[in-house]
mmCIF file of the N, C-alpha and C atoms, coordinates in Angstrom:
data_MODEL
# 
_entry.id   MODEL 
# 
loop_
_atom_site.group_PDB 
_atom_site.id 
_atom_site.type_symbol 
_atom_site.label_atom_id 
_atom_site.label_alt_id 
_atom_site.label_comp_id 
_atom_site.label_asym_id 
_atom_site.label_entity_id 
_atom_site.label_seq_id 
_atom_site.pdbx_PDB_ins_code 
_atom_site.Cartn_x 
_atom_site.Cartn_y 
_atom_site.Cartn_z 
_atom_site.occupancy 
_atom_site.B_iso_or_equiv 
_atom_site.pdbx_formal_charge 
_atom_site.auth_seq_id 
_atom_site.auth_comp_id 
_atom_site.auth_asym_id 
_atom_site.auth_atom_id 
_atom_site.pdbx_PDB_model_num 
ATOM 1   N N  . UNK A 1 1  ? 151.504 77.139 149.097 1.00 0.00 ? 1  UNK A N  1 
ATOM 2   C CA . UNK A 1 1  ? 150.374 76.305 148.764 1.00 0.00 ? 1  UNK A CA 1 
ATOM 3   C C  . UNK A 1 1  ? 149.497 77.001 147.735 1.00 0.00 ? 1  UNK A C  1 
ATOM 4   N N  . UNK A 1 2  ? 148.888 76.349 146.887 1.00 0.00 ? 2  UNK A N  1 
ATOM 5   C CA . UNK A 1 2  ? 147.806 77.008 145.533 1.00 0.00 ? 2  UNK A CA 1 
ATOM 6   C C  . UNK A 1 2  ? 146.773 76.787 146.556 1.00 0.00 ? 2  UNK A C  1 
ATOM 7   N N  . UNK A 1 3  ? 145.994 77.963 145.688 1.00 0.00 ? 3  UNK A N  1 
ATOM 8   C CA . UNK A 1 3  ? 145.000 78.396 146.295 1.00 0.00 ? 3  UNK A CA 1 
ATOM 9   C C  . UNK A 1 3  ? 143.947 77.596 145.479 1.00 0.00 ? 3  UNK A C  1 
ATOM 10  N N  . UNK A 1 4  ? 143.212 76.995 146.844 1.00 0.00 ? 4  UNK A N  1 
ATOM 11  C CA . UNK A 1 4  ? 141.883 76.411 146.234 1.00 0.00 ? 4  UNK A CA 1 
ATOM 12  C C  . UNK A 1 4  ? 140.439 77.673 145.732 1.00 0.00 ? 4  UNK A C  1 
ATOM 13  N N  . UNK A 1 5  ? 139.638 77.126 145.008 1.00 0.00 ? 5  UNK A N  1 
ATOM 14  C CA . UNK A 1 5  ? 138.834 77.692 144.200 1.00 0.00 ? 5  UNK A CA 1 
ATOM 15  C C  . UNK A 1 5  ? 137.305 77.796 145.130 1.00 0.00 ? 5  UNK A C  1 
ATOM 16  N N  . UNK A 1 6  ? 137.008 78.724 144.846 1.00 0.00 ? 6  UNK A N  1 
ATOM 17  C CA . UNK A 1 6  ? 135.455 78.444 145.434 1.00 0.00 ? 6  UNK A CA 1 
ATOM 18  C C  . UNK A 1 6  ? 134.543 77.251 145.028 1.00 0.00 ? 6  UNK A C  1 
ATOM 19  N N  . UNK A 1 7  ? 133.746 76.813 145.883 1.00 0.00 ? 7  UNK A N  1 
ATOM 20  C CA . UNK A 1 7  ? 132.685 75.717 146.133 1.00 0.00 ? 7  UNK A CA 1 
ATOM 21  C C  . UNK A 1 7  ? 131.496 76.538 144.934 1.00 0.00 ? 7  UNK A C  1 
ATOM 22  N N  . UNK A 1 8  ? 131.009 75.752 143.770 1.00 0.00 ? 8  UNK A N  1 
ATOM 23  C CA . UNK A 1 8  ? 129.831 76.428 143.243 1.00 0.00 ? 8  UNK A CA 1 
ATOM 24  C C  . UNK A 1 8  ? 128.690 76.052 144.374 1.00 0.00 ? 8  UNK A C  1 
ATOM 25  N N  . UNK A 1 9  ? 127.633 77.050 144.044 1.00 0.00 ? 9  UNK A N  1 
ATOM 26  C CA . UNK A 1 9  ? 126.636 76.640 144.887 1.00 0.00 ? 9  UNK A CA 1 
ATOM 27  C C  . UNK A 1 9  ? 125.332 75.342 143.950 1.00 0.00 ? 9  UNK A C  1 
ATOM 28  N N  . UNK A 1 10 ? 124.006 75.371 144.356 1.00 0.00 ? 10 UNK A N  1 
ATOM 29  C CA . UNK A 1 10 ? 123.633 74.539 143.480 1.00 0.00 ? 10 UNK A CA 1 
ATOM 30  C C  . UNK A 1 10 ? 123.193 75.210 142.248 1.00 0.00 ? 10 UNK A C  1 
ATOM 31  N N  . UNK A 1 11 ? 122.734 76.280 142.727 1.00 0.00 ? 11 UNK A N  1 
ATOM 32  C CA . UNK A 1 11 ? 121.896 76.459 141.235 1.00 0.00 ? 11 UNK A CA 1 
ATOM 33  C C  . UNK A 1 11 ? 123.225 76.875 139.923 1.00 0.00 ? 11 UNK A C  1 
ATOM 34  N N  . UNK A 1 12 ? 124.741 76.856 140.706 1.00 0.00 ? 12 UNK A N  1 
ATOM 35  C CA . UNK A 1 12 ? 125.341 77.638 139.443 1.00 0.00 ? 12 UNK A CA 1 
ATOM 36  C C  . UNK A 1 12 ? 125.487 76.060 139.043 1.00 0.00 ? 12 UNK A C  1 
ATOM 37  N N  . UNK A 1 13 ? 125.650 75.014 139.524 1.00 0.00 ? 13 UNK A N  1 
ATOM 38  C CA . UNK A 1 13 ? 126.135 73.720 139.170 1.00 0.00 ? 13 UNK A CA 1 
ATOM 39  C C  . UNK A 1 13 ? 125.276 73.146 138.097 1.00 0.00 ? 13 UNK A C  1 
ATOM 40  N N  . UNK A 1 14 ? 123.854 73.532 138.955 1.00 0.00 ? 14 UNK A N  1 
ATOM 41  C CA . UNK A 1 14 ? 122.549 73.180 137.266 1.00 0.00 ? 14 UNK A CA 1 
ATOM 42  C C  . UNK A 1 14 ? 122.503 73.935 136.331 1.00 0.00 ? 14 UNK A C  1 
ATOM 43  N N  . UNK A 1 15 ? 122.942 75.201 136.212 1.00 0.00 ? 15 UNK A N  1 
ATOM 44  C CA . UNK A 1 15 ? 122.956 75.902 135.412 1.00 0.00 ? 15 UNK A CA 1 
ATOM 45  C C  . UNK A 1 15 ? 124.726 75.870 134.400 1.00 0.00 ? 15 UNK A C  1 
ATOM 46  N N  . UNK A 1 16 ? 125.432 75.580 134.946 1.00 0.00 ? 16 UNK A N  1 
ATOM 47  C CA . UNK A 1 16 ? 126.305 74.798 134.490 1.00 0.00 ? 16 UNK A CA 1 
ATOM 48  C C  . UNK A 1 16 ? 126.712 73.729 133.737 1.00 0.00 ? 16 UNK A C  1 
ATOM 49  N N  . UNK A 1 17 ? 125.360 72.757 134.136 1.00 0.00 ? 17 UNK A N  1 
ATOM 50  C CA . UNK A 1 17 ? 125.408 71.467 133.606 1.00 0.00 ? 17 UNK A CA 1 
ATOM 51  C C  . UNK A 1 17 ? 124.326 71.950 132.298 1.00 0.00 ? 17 UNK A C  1 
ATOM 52  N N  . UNK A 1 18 ? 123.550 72.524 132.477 1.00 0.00 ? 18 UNK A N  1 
ATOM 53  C CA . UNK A 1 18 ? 122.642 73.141 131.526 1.00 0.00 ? 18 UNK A CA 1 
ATOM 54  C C  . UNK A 1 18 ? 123.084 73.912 130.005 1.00 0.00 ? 18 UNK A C  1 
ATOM 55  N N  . UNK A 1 19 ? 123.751 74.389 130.586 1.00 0.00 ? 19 UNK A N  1 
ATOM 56  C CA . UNK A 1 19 ? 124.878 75.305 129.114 1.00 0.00 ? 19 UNK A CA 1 
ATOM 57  C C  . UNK A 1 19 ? 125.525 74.213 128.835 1.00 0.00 ? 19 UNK A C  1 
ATOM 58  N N  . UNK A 1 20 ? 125.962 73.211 129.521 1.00 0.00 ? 20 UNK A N  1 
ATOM 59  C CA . UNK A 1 20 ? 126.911 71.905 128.907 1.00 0.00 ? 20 UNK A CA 1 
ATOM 60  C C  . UNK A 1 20 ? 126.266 71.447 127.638 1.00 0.00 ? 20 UNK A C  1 
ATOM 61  N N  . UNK A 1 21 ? 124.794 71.139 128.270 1.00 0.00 ? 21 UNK A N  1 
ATOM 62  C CA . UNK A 1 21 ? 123.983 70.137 127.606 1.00 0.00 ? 21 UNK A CA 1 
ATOM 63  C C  . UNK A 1 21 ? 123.752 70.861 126.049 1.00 0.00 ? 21 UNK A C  1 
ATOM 64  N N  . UNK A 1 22 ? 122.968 71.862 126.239 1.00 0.00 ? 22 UNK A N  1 
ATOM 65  C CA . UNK A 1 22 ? 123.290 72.520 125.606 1.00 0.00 ? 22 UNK A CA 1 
ATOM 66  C C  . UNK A 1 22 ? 123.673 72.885 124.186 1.00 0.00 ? 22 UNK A C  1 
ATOM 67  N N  . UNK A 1 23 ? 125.417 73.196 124.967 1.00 0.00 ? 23 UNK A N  1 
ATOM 68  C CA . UNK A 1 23 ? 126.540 73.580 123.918 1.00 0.00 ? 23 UNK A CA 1 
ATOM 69  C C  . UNK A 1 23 ? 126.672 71.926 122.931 1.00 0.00 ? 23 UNK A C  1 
ATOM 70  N N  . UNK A 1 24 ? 126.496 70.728 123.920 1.00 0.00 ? 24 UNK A N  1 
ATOM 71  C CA . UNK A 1 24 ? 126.629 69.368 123.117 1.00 0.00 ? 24 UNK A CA 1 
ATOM 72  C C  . UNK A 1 24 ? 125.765 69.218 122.113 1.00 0.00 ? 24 UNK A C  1 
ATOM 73  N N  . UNK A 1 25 ? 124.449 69.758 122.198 1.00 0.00 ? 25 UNK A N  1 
ATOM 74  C CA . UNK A 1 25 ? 123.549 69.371 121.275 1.00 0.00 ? 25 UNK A CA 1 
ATOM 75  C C  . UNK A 1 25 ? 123.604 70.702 120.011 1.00 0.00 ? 25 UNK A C  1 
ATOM 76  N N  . UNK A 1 26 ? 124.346 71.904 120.081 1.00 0.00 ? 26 UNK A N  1 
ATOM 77  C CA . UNK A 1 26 ? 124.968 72.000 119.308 1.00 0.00 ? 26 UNK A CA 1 
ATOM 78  C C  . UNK A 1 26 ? 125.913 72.398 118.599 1.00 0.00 ? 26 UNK A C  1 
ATOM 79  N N  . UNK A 1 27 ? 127.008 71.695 119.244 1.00 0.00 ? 27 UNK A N  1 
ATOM 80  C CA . UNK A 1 27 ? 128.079 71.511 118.380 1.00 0.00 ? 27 UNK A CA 1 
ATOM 81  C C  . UNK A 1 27 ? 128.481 69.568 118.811 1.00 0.00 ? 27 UNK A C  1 
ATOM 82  N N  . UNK A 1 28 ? 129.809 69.768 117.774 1.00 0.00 ? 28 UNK A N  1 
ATOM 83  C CA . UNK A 1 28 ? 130.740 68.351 117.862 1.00 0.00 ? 28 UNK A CA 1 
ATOM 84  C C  . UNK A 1 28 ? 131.768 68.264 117.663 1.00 0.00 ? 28 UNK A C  1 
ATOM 85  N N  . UNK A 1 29 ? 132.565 67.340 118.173 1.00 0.00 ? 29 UNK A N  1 
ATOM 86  C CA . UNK A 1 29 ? 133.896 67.476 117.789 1.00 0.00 ? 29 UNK A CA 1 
ATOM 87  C C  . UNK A 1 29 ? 134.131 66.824 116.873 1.00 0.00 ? 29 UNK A C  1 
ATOM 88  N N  . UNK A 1 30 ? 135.367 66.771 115.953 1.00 0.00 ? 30 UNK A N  1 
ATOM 89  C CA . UNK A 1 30 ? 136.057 66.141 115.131 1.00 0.00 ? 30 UNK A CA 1 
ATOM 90  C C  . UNK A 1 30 ? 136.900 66.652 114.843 1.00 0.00 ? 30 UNK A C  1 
ATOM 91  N N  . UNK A 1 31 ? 138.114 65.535 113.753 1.00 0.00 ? 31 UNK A N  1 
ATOM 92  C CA . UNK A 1 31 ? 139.361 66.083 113.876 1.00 0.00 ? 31 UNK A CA 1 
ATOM 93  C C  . UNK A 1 31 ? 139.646 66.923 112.629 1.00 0.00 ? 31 UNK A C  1 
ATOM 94  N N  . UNK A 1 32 ? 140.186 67.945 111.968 1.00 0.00 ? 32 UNK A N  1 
ATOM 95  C CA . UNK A 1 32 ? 141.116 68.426 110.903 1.00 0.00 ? 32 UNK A CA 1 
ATOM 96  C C  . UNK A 1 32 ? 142.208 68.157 110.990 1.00 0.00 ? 32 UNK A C  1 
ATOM 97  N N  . UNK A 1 33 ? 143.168 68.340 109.633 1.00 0.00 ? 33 UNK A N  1 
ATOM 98  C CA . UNK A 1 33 ? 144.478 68.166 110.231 1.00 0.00 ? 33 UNK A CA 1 
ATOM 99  C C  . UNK A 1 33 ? 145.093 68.065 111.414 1.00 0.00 ? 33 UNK A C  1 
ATOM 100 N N  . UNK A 1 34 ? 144.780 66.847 111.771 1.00 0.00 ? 34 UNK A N  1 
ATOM 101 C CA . UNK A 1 34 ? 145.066 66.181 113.106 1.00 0.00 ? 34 UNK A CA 1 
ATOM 102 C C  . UNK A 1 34 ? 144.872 66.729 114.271 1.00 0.00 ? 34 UNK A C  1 
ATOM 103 N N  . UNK A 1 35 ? 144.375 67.637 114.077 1.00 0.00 ? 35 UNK A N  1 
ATOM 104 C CA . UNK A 1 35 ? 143.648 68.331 115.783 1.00 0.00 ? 35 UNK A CA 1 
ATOM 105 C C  . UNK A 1 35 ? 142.263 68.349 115.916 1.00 0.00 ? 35 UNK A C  1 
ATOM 106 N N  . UNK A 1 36 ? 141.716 68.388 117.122 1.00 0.00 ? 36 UNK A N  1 
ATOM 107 C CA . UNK A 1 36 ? 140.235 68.270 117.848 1.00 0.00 ? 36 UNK A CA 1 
ATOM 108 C C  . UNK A 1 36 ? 139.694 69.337 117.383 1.00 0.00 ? 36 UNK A C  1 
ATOM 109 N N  . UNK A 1 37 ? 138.865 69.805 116.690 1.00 0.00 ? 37 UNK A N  1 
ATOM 110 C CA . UNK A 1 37 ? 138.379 70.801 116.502 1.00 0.00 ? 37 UNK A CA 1 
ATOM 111 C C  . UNK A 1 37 ? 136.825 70.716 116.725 1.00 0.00 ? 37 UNK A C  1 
ATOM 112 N N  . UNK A 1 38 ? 135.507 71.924 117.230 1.00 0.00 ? 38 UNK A N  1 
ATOM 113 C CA . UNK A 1 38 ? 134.469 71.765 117.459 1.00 0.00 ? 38 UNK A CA 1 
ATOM 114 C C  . UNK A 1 38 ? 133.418 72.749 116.285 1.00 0.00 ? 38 UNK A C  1 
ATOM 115 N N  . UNK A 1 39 ? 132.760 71.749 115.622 1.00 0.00 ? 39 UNK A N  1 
ATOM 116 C CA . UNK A 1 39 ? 131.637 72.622 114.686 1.00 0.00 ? 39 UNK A CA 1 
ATOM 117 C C  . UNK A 1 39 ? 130.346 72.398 115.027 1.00 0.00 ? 39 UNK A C  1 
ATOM 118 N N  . UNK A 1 40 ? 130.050 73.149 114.714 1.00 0.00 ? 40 UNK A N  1 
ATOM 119 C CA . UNK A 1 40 ? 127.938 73.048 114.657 1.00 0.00 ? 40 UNK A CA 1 
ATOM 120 C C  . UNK A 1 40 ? 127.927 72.101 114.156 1.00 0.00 ? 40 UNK A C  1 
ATOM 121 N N  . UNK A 1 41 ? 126.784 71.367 114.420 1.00 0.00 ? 41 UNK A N  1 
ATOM 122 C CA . UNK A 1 41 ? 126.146 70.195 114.596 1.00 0.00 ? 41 UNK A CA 1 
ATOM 123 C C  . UNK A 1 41 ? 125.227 70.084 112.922 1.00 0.00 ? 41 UNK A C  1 
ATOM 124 N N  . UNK A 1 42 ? 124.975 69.333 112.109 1.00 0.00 ? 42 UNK A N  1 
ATOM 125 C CA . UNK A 1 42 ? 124.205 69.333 111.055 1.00 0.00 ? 42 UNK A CA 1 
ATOM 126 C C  . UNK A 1 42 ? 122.715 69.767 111.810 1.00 0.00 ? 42 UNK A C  1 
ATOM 127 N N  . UNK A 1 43 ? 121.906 70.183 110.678 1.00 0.00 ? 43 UNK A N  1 
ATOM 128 C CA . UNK A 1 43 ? 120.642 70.221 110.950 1.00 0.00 ? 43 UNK A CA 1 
ATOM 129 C C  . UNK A 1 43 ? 119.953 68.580 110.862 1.00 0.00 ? 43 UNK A C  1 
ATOM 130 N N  . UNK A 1 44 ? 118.717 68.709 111.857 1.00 0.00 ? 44 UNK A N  1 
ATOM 131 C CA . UNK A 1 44 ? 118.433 67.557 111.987 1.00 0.00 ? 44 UNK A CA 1 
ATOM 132 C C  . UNK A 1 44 ? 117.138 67.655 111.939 1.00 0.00 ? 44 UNK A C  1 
ATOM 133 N N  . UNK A 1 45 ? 116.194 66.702 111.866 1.00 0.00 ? 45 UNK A N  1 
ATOM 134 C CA . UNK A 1 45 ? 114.707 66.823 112.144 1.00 0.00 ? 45 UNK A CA 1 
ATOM 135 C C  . UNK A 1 45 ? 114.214 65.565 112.608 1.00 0.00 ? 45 UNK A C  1 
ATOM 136 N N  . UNK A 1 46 ? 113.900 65.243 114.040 1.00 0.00 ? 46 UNK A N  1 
ATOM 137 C CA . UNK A 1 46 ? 113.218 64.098 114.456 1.00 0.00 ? 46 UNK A CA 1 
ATOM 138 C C  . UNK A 1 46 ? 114.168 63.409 114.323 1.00 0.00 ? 46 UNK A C  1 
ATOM 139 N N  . UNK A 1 47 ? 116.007 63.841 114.784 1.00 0.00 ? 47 UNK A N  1 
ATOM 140 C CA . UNK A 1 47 ? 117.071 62.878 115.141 1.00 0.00 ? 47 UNK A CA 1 
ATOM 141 C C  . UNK A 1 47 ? 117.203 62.527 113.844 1.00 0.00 ? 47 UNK A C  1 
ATOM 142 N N  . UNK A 1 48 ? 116.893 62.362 112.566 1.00 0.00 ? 48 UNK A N  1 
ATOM 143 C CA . UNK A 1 48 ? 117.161 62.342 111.548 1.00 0.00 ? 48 UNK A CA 1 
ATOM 144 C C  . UNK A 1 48 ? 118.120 63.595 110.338 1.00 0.00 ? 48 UNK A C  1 
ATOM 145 N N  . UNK A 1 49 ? 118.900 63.216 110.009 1.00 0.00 ? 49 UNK A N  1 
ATOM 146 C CA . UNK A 1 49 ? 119.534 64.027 108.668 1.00 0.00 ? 49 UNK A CA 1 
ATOM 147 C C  . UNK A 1 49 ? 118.610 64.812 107.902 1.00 0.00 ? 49 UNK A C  1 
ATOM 148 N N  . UNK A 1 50 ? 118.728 65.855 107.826 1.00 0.00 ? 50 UNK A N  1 
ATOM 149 C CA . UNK A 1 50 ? 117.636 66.742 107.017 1.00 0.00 ? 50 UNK A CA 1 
ATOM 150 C C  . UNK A 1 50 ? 117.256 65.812 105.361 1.00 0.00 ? 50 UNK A C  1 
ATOM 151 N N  . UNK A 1 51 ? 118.441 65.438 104.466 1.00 0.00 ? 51 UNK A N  1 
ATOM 152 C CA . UNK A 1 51 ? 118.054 64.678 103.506 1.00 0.00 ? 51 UNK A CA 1 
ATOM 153 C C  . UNK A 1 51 ? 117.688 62.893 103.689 1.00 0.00 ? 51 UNK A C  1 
ATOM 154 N N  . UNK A 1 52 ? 118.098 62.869 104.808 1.00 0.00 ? 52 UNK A N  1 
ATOM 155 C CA . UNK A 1 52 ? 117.336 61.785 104.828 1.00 0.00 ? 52 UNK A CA 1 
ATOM 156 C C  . UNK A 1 52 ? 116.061 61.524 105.495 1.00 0.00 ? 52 UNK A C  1 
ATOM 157 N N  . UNK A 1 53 ? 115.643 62.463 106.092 1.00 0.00 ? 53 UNK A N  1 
ATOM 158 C CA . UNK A 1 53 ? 113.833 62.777 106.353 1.00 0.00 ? 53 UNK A CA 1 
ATOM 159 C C  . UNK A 1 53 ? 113.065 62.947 105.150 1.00 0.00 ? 53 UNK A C  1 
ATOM 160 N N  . UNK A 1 54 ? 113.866 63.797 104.576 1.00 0.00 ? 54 UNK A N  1 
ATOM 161 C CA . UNK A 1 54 ? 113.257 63.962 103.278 1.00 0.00 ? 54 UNK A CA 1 
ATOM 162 C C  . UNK A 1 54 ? 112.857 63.003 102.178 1.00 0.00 ? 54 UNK A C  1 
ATOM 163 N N  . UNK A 1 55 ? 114.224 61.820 102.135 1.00 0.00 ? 55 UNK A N  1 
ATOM 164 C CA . UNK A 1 55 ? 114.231 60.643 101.239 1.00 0.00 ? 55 UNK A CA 1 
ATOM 165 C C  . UNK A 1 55 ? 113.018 60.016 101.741 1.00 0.00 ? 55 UNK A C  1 
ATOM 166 N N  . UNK A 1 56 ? 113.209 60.204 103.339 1.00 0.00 ? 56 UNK A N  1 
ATOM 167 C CA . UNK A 1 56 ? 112.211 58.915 103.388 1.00 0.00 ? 56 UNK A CA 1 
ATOM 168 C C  . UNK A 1 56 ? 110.182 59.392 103.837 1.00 0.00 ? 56 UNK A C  1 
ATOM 169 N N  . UNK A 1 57 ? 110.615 60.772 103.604 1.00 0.00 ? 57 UNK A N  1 
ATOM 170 C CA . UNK A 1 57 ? 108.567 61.326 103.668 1.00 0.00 ? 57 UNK A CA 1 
ATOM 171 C C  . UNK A 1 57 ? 108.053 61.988 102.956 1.00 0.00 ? 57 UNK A C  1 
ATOM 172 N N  . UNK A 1 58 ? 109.267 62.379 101.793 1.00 0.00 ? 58 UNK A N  1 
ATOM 173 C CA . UNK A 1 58 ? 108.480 63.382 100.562 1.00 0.00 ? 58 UNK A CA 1 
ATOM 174 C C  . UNK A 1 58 ? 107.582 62.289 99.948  1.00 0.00 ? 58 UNK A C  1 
ATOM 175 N N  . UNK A 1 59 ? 106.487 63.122 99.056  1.00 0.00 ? 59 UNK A N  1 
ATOM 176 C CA . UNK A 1 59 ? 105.975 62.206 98.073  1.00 0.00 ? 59 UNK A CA 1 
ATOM 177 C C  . UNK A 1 59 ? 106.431 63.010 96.555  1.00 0.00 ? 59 UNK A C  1 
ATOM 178 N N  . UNK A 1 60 ? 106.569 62.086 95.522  1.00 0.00 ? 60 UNK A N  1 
ATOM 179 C CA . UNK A 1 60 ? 107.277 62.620 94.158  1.00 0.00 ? 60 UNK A CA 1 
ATOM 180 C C  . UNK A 1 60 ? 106.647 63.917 93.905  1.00 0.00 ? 60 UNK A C  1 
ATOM 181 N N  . UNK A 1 61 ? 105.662 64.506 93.993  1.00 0.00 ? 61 UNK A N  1 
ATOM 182 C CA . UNK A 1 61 ? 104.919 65.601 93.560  1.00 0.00 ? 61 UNK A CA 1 
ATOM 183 C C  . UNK A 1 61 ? 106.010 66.432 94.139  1.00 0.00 ? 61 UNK A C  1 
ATOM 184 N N  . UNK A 1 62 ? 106.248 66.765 95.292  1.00 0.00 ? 62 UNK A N  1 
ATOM 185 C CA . UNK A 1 62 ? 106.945 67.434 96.074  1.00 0.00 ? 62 UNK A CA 1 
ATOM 186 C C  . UNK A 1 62 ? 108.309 67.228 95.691  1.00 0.00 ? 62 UNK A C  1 
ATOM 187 N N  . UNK A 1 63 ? 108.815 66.509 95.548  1.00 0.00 ? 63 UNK A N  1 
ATOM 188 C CA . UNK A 1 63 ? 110.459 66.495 95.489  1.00 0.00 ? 63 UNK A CA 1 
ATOM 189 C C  . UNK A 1 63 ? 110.409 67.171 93.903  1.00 0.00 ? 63 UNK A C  1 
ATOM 190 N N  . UNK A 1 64 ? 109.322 66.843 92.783  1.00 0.00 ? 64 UNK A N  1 
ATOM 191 C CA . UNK A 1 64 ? 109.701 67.260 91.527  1.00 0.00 ? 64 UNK A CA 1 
ATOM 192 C C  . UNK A 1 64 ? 109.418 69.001 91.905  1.00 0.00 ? 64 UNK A C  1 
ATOM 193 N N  . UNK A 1 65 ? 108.651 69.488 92.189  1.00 0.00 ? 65 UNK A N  1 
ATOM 194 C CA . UNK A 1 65 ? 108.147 71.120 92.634  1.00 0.00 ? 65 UNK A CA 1 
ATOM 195 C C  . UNK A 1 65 ? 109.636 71.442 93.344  1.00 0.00 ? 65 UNK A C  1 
ATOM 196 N N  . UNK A 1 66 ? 110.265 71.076 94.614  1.00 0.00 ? 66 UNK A N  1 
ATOM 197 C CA . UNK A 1 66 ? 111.695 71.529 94.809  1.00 0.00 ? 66 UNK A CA 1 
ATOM 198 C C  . UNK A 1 66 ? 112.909 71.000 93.947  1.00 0.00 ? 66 UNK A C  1 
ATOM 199 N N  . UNK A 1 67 ? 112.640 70.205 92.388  1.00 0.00 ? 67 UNK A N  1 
ATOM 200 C CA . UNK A 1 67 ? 113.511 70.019 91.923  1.00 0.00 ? 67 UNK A CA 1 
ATOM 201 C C  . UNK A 1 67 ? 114.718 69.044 92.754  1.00 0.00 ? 67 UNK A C  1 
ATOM 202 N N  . UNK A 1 68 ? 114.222 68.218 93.095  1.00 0.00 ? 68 UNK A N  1 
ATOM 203 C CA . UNK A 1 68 ? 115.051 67.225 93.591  1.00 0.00 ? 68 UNK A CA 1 
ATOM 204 C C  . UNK A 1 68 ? 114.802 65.854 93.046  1.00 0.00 ? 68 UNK A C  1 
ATOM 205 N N  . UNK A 1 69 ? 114.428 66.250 91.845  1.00 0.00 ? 69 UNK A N  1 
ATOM 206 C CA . UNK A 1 69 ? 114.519 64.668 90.805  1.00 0.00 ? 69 UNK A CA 1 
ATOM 207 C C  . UNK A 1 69 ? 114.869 63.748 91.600  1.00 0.00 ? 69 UNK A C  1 
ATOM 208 N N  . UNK A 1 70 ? 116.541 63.831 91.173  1.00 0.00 ? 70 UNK A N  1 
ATOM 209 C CA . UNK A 1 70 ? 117.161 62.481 91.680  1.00 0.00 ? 70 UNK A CA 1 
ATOM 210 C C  . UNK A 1 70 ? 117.163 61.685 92.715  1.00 0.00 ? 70 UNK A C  1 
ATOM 211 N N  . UNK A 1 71 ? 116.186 62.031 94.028  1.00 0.00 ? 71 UNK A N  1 
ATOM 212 C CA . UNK A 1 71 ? 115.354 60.952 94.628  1.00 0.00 ? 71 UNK A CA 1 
ATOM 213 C C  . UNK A 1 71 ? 114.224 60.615 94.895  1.00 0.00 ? 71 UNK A C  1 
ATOM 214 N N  . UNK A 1 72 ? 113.847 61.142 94.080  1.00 0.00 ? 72 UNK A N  1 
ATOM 215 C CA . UNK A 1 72 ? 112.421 60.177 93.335  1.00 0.00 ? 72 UNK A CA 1 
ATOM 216 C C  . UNK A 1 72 ? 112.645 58.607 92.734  1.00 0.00 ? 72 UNK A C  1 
ATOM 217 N N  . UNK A 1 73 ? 111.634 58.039 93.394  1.00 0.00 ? 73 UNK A N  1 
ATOM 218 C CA . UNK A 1 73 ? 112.279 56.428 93.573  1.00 0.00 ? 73 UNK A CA 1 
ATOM 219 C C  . UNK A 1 73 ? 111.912 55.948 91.475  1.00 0.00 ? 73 UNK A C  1 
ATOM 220 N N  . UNK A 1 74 ? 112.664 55.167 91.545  1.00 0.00 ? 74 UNK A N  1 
ATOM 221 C CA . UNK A 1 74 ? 112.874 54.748 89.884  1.00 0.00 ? 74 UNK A CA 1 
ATOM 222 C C  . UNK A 1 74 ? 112.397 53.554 89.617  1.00 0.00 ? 74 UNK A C  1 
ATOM 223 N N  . UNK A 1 75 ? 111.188 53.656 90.398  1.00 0.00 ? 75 UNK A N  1 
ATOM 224 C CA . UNK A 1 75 ? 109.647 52.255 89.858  1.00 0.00 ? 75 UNK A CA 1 
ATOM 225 C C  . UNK A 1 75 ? 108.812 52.361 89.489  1.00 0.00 ? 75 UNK A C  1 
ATOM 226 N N  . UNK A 1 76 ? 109.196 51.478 88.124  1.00 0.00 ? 76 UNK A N  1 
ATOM 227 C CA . UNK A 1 76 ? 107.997 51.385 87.131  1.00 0.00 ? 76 UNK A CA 1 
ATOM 228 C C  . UNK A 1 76 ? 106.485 50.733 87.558  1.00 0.00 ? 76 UNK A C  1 
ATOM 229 N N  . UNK A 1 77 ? 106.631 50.041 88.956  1.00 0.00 ? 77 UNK A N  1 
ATOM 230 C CA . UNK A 1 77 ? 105.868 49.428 88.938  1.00 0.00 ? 77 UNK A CA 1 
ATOM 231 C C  . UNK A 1 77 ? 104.688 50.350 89.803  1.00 0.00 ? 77 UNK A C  1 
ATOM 232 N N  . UNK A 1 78 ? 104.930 51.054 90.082  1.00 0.00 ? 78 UNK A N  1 
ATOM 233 C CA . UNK A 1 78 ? 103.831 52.051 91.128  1.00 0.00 ? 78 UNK A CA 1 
ATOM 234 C C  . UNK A 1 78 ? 102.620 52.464 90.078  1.00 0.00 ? 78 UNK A C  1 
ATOM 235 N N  . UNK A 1 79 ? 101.453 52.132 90.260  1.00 0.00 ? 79 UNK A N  1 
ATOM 236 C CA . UNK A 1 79 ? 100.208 52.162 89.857  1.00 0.00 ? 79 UNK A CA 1 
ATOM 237 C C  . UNK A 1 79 ? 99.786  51.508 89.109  1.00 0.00 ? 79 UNK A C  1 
ATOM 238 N N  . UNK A 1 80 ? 100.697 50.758 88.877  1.00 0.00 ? 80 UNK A N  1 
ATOM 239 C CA . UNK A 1 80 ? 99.853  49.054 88.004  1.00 0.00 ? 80 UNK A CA 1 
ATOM 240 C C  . UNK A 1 80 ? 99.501  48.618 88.879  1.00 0.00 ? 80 UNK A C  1 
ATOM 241 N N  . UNK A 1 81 ? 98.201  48.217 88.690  1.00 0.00 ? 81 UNK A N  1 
ATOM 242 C CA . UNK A 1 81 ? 97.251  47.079 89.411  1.00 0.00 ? 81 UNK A CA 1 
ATOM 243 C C  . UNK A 1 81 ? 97.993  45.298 88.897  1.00 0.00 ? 81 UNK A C  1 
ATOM 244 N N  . UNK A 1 82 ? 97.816  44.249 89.786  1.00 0.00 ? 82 UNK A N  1 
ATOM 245 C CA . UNK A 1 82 ? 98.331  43.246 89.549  1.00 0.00 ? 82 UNK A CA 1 
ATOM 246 C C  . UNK A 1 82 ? 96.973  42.281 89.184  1.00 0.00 ? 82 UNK A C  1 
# 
């Protein structure tokens, strides 16, 4: 007969589930050449994509000072009065 395994107690079980949680938030899986493989997780801010926090709370002053021109929004119409 195989030998059964020890019973965790509680605190190793929360502390268990704890490193789970954890390890999920950061890393992920996905595949490479057809196998499961696990990487770090992108950076994020407020559940958001680092460039897309950015797209959507820089103001142009700021994106031109880090040189990130190209999303700076391309309207002519910002500071004409109607």
């Amino acid at each position: 007969m195989a030998k059964t395994g020890k019973k965790l107690t509680a605190a190793q079980k929360r502390a268990r589930k704890k490193a789970r949680e954890e390890r999920q938030k950061k890393y992920m899986w996905v595949f490479m050449n057809g196998k499961q493989v696990r990487i770090k997780r992108p950076p994020t801010i407020e559940e958001m994509d680092m460039d897309e926090f950015i797209r959507c709370n820089a103001d142009p002053i700021w994106l031109h000072q880090n040189e990130m021109r190209q999303l700076m929004a391309m309207n002519d119409h910002d500071g004409e009065e109607l």
